[in-house]
matplotlib code that plots the C-alpha trace (Angstrom):
import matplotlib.pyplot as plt

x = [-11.8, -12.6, -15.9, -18.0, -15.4, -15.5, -11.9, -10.1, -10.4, -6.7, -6.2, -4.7, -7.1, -5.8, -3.1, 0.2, 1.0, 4.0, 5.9, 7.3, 10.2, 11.5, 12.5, 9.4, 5.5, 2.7, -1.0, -3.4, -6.5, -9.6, -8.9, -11.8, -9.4, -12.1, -14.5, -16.1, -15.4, -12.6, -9.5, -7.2, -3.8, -1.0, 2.2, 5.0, 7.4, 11.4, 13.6, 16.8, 20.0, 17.8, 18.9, 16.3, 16.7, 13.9, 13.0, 10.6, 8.7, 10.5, 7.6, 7.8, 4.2, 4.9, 3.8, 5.3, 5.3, 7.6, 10.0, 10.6, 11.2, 13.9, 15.2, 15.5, 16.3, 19.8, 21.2, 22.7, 20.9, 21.9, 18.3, 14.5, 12.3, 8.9, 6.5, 3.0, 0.5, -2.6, -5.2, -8.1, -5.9, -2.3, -1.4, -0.2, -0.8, -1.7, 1.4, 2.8, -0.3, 0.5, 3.9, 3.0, 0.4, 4.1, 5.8, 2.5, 2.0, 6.1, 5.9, 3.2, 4.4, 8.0, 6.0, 4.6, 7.0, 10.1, 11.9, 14.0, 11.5, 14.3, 13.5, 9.4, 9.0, 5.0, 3.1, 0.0, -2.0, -5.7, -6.8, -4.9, -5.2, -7.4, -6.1, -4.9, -7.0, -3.5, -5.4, -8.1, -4.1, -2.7, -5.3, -5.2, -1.5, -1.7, -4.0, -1.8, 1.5, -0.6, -2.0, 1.5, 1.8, 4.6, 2.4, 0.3, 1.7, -2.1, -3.6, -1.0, -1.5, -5.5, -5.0, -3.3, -5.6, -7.7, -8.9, -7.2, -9.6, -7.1, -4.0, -1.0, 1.5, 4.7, 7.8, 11.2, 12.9, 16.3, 19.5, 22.7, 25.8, 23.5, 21.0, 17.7, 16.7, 13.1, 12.3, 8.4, 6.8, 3.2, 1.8, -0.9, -1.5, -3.9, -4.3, -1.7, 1.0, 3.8, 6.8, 9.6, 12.7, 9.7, 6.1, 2.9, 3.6, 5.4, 6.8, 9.3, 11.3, 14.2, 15.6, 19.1, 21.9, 23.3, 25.1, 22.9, 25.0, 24.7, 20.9, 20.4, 22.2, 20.3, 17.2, 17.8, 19.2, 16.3, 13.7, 14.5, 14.0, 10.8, 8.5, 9.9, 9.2, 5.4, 2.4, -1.4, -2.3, 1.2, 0.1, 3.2, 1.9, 2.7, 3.1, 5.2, 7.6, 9.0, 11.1, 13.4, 13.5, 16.2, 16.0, 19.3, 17.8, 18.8, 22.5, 23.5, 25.0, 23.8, 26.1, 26.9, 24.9, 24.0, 21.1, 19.5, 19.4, 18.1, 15.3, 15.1, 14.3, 11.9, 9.9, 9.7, 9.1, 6.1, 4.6, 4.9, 3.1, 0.3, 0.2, -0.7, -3.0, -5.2, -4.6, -8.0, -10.7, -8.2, -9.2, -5.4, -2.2, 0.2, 3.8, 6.0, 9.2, 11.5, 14.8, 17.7, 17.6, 20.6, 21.0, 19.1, 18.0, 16.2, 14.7, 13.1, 12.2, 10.3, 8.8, 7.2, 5.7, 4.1, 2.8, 1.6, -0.4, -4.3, -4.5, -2.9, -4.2, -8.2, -7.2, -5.9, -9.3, -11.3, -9.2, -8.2, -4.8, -4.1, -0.3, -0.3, -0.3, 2.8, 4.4, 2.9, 4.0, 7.3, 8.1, 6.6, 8.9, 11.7, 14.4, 16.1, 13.7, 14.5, 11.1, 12.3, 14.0, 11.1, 9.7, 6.6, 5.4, 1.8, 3.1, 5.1, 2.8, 4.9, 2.8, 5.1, 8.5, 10.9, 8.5, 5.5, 3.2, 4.6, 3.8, 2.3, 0.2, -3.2, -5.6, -8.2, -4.5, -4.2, -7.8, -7.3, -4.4, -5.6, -8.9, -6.2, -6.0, -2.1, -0.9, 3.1, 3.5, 7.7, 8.9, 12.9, 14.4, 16.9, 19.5, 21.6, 21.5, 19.3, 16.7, 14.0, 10.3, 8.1, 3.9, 1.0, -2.6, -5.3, -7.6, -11.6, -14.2, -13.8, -11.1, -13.6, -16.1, -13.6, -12.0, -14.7, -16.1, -13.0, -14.3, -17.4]
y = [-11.4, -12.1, -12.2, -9.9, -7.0, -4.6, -4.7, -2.1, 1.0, 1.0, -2.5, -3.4, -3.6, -7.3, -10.0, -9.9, -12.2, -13.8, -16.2, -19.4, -19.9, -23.2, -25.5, -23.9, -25.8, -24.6, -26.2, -24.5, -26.1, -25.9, -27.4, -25.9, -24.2, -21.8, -21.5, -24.0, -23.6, -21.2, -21.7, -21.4, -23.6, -23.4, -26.1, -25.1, -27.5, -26.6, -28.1, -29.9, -27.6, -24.7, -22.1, -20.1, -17.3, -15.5, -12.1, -12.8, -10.8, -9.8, -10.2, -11.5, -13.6, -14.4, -18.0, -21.9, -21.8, -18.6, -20.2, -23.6, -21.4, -18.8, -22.6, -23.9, -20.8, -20.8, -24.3, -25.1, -27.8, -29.5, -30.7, -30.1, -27.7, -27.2, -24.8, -24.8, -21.9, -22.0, -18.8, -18.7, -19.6, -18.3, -20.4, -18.1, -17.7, -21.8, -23.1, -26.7, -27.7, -24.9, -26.4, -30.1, -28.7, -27.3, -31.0, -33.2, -30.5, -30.6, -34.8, -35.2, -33.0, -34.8, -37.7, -37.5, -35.2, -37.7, -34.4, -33.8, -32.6, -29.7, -28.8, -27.8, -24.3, -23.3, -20.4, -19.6, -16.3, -15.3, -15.5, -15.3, -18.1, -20.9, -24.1, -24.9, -28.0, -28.9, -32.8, -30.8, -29.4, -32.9, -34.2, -32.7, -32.9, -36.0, -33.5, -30.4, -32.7, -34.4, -30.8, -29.4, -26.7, -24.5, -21.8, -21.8, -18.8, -17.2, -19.4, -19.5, -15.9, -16.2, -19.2, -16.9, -14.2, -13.0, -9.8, -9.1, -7.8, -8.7, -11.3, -9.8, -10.8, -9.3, -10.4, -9.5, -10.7, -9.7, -10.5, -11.4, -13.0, -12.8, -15.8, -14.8, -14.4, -14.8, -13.2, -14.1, -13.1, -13.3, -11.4, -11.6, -8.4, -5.8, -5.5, -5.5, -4.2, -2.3, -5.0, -5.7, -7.7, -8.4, -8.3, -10.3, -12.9, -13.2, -15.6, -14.8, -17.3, -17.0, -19.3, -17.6, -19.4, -18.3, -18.8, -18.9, -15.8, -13.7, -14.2, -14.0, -10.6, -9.3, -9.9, -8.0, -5.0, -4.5, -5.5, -2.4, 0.1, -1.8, -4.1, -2.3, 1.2, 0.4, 0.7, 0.0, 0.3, 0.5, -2.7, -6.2, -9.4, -12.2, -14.0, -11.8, -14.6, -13.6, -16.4, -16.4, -19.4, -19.4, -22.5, -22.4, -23.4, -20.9, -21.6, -17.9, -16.9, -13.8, -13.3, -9.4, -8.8, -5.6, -6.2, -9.1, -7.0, -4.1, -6.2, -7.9, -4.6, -4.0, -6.7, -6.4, -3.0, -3.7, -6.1, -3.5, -1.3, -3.4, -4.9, -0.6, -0.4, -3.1, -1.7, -2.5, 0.1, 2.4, 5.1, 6.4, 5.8, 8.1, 8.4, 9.9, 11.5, 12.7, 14.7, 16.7, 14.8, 14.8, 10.9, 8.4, 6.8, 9.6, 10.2, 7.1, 7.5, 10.6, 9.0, 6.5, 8.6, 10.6, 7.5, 5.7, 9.1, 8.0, 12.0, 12.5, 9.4, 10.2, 13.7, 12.4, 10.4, 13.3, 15.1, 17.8, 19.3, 19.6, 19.9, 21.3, 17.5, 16.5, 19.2, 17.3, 13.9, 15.5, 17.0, 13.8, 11.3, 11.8, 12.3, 15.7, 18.5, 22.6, 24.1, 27.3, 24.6, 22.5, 22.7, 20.6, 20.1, 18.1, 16.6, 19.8, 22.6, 24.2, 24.5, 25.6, 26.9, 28.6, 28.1, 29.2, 28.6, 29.7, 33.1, 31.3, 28.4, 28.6, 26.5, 25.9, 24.6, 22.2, 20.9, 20.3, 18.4, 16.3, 15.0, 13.0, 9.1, 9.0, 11.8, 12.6, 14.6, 15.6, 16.9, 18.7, 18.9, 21.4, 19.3, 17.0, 14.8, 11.9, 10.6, 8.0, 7.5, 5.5, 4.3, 4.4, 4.6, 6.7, 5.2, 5.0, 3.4, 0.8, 0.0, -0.3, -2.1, -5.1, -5.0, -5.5, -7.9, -10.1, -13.2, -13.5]
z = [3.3, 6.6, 8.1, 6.5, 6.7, 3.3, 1.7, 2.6, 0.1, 0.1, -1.1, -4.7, -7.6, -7.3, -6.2, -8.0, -10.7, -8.6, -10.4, -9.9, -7.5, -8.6, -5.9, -3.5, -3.5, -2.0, -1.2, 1.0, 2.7, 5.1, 8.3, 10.2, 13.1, 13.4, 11.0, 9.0, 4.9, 4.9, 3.6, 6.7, 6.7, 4.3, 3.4, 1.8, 0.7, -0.1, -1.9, -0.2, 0.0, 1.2, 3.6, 6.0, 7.5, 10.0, 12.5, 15.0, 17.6, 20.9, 23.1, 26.3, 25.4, 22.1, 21.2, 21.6, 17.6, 17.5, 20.2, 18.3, 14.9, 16.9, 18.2, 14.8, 12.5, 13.4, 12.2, 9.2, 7.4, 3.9, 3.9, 2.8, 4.4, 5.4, 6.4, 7.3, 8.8, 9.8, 10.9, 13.3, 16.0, 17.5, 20.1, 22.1, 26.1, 25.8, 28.1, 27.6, 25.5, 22.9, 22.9, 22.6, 19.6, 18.2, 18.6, 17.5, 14.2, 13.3, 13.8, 11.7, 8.8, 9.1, 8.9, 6.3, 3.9, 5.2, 6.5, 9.4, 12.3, 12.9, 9.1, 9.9, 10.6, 12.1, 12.6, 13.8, 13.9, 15.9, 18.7, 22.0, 24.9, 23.3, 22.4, 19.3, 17.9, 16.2, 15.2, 12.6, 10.9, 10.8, 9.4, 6.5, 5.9, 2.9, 1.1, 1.1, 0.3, -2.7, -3.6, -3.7, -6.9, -7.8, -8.1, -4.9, -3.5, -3.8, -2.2, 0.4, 1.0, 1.3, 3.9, 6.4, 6.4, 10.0, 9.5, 6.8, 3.8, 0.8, 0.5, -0.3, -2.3, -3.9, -5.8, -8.0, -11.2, -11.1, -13.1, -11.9, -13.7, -16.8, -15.3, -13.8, -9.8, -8.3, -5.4, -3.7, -0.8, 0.8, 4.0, 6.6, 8.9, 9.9, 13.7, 16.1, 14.3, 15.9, 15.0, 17.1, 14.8, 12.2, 11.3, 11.3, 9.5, 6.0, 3.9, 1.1, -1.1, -3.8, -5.8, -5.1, -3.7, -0.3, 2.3, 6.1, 7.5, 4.9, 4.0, 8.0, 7.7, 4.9, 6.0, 9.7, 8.5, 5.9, 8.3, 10.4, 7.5, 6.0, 8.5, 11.7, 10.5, 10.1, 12.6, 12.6, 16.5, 17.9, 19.5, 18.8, 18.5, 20.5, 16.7, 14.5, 12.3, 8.9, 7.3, 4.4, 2.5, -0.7, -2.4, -4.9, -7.6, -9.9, -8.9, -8.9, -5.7, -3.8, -0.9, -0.9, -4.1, -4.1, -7.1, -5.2, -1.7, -3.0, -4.7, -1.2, 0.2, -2.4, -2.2, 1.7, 1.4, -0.7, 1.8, 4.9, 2.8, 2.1, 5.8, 6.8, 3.9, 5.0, 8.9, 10.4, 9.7, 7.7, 4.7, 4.7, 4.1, 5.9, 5.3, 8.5, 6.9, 9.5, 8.9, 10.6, 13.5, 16.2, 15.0, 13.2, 15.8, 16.8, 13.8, 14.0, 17.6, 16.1, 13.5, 15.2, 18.2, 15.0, 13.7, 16.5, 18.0, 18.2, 18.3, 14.7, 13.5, 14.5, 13.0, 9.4, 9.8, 10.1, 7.5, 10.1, 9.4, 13.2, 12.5, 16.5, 17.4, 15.2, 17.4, 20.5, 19.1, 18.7, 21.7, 23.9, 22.0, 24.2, 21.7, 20.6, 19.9, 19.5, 19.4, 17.3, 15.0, 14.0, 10.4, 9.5, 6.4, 4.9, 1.6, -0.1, 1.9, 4.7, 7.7, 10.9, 11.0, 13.2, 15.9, 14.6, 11.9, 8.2, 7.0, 3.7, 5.5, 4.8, 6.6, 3.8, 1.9, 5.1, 4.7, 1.2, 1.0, 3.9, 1.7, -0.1, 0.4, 0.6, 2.7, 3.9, 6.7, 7.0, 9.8, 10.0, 12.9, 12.3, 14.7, 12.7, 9.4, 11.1, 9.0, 9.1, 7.5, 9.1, 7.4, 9.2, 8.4, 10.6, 13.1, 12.4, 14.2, 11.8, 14.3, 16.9, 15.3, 13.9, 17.4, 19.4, 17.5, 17.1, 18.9, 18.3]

ax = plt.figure().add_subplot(projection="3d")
ax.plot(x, y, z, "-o")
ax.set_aspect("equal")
plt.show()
């Protein structure tokens, strides 16, 4: 947990069992980026012959660590991998010294792993514009490579928390061909979260064989229905890095499985979900289903200006069932819209209709419903057969409070 923030009361009653991904280590350590005595960089070692595949953020800031991965990401490599995290610190906004943090942090680990320096992958989440003291990371590299541990996914996941209140963890066991699949993944997120090609930062590894094309391809297309369909603060991070590591150790091959991508999805699905349950300050989870649109793309272009409304959100935080503002959020997204066509709905209680609020609506129903911890609010446009559902959580002073005191 960080700081002395309560967990979130829409966390997991605990971490996952994940299991072991053979041909993946982890070890995680307390480098002291920013605080003394917490647990805040993470190593993880693969297994020659691995492929990686990776969705970054699109912002024009984002960080010297997210640059070298995008430069990296894309070449085929019959060797090891490597990659190592650390919280407290993103350097991001940091110039050529961010950079040269990148270079000194992916020598050292090449160094002393005996890895290709094109094969080390970094990341690094907190805060903005302060330099990363990358010497307190490399100084602790010969203890995370002696510490290494098959299953050290845990404390992988608690190393790259910030504000996070819980690690988050997820995973798959699927068969294919007869012979077992593993699928493995870890999060950090809970503040600035409105992705743009990917989220936060996760980490997920398979011991599935595949080809660097096709796992790159998988990966993107699910990203956009899972990690880009969520939103905390509609707020992207200069930092946002989800890599794909699949180690082949199982020796099944997973190019254009349909079992192993749907448990892909699943798994990433999973971890989007817990990234808006632990969205800073949140009491509840709100799912955005949107349907008739003219297209999908303007479903989604709905669903999102539902979800990233502080006016909806403060009023699911209040437990107010102001469905007036979904017809707000609607009409200001700038897609397709027929007033007189527009249905809303909170979970399976119509609300509007044709225009107008529904014969049978009943405010004290609205209020009810709206006391729930997981709510659904569907809207039908009445246009076309576009779809999209997007997850959010509602804003609190919580928000506030963790926000204003971020770094201090």
């Amino acid at each position: 947990m960080a700081g002395n923030i309560p967990v979130s009361p829409l966390a997991p009653a605990s971490f996952p069992e994940l299991p072991v991904v053979q041909g993946a280590t982890f070890a995680s350590a307390a480098a002291g980026v920013k605080y003394q005595g917490r647990t805040d960089v993470m190593l993880a070692l693969l297994q020659p012959g691995t492929t990686m595949a990776g969705v970054f953020t699109r912002s024009a800031t984002r960080s010297a660590n997210v640059l070298d991965c995008q430069a990296k990401i894309g070449a085929d490599s019959d060797a090891g991998a490597a990659i190592i995290v650390n919280s407290g610190n993103s350097n991001a906004f940091t110039g050529k010294a961010g950079e040269g943090s990148v270079d000194a942090i992916c020598a050292a680990v090449a160094a002393e792993t005996g890895l290709p320096q094109d094969r080390v992958f970094t990341s690094s989440t907190g805060v903005i514009g302060e330099r990363l003291p990358h010497d307190r990371i490399t100084a602790k590299l010969a203890e995370l490579t002696a510490a290494q541990q098959a299953d050290g996914l845990e404390g992988a996941a608690q190393a790259i928390m910030t504000t996070d209140t819980f690690a988050k963890g997820a995973c798959a066991e699927v068969m294919i061909d007869g012979k077992p699949v593993t699928i493995a993944g870890i999060a950090k997120g809970s503040g600035m979260v409105a992705p743009d090609m990917a989220t936060m930062l996760v980490y997920i590894f398979t011991d599935a064989v595949a080809s660097r094309p096709a796992l790159q391809a998988m990966l993107s297309a699910h990203t956009d229905k899972t990690f880009n369909n969520i939103t905390v603060d509609s707020d992207t991070s200069t930092s946002d890095t989800l890599l794909l590591a699949a180690t082949g150790a199982s020796g099944v091959n997973v190019d254009g499985n349909d079992t192993f991508a749907q448990a892909l999805h699943d798994v990433m699905l999973d971890l989007a979900h817990q990234v808006v349950r632990d969205g800073e300050g949140a009491t509840k989870f709100v799912e955005v289903r949107v349907t008739g649109a003219a297209t999908d793309a303007d479903a989604r272009t709905h669903a999102m200006a539902i979800a990233n409304s502080p006016l909806i959100k403060t009023a699911v935080a209040g437990e107010d069932p102001n469905w007036g503002r979904v017809v707000m959020a609607v009409g200001k997204s700038g897609a397709a819209a027929d007033r007189d066509l527009l249905t809303i709905r909170f979970g399976d209680i119509v609300v509007a209709e044709n225009g107008w609020v529904a014969e049978s609506y009943t405010e004290e129903a609205g209020a009810a419903y709206m006391k729930a911890q997981d709510l659904v609010i569907g809207v039908d446009l009445g246009l076309g057969d576009g779809t999209s559902t997007a997850w959010t959580c509602d804003l609190t002073h919580g928000y506030i409070t963790i926000n204003a005191d971020y770094r201090s």
